[in-house]
C-alpha positions in Angstrom: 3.3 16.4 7.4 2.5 12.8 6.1 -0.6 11.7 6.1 -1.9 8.1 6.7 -4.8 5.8 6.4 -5.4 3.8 9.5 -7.6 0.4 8.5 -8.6 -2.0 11.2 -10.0 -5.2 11.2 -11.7 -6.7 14.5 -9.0 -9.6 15.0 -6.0 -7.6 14.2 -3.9 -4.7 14.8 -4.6 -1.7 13.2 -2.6 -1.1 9.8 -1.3 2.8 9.0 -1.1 3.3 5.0 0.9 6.3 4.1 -1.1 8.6 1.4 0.5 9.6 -2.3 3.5 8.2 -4.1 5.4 4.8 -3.1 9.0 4.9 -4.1 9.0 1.7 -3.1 6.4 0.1 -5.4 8.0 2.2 -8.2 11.7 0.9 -7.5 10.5 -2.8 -6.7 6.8 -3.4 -8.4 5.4 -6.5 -7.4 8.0 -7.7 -5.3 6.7 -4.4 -2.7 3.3 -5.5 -3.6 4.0 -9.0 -2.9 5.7 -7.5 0.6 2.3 -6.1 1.6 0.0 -8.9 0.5 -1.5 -7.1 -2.0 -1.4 -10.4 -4.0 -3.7 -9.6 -7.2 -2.1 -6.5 -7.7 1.3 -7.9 -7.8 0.8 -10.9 -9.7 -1.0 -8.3 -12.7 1.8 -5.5 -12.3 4.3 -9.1 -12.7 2.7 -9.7 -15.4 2.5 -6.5 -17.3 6.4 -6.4 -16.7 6.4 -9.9 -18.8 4.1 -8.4 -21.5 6.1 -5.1 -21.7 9.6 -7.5 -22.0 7.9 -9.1 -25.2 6.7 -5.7 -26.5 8.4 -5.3 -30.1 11.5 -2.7 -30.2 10.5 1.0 -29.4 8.0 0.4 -27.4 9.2 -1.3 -25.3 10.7 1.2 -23.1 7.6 3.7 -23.3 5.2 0.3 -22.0 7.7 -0.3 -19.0 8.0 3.2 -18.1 4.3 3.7 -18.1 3.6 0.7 -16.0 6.8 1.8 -13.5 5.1 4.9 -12.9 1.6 3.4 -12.5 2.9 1.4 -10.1 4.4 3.8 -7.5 1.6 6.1 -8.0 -1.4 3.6 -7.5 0.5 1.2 -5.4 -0.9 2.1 -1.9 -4.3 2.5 -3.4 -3.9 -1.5 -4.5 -2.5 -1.9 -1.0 -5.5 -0.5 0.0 -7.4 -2.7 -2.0 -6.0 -6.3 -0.7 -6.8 -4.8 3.0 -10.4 -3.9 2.4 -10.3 -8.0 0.2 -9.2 -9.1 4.0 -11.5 -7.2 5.6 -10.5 -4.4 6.8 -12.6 -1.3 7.4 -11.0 2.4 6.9 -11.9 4.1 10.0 -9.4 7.2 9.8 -7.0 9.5 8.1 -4.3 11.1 10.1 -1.9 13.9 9.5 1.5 13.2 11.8 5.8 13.5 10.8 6.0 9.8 10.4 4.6 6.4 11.0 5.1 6.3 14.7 4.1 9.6 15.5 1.2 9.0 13.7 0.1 5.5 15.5 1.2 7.6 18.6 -1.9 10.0 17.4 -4.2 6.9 16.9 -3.6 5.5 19.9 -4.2 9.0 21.9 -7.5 9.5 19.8 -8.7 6.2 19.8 -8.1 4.4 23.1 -9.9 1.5 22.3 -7.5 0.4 19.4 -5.0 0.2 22.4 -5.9 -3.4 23.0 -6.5 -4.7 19.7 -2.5 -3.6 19.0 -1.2 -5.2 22.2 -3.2 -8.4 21.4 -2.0 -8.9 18.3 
């Protein structure tokens, strides 16, 4: 079981975050921030790749390991972040196999979200 955040906002369709580690903020950085609109985040992870290309010889490596790893294992958390910026609310955590079955869940416990989706 997964589980996921589910955020929603009053003009918008509710967003489903998936808890724990990103492989794909740790593979692509702030290009999968960028993807999510997680702007700030991105733009400082870009810019700690920049810094940690200039660092002198053998640390280099260590500084763009560290920050890889931060990355994937803070990157929803910064995701989460830019939605509560856009103003989004957290309004529940559910445990399902995957993203669909989990909207499926939402949708069954939370009726009312049901029109907000289709709106948007």
């Amino acid at each position: 079981m997964r589980v996921y955040s589910v955020h929603t906002r009053a003009d918008a369709a509710p967003v489903l975050i998936r808890e724990g580690f990103s492989w794909g903020a740790l593979l692509f950085g702030p290009i999968w921030l960028f993807a999510h609109r997680a702007w700030v985040a991105g733009v400082l992870v870009l810019c700690g790749w920049i810094l940690g290309a200039l660092a002198p010889g053998a640390l280099r490596p260590l500084l763009m390991l560290v920050l890889v790893w931060a990355t994937g294992v803070f990157g929803t958390d910064w995701r989460r972040s830019s939605l509560e910026r856009r103003g989004f609310t957290l309004v529940h955590t559910i445990a399902a196999r995957n993203l669909d079955a989990a909207f499926a869940r939402l949708m069954a416990a939370r009726p009312d979200l049901a029109a907000e989706a289709a709106a948007s």
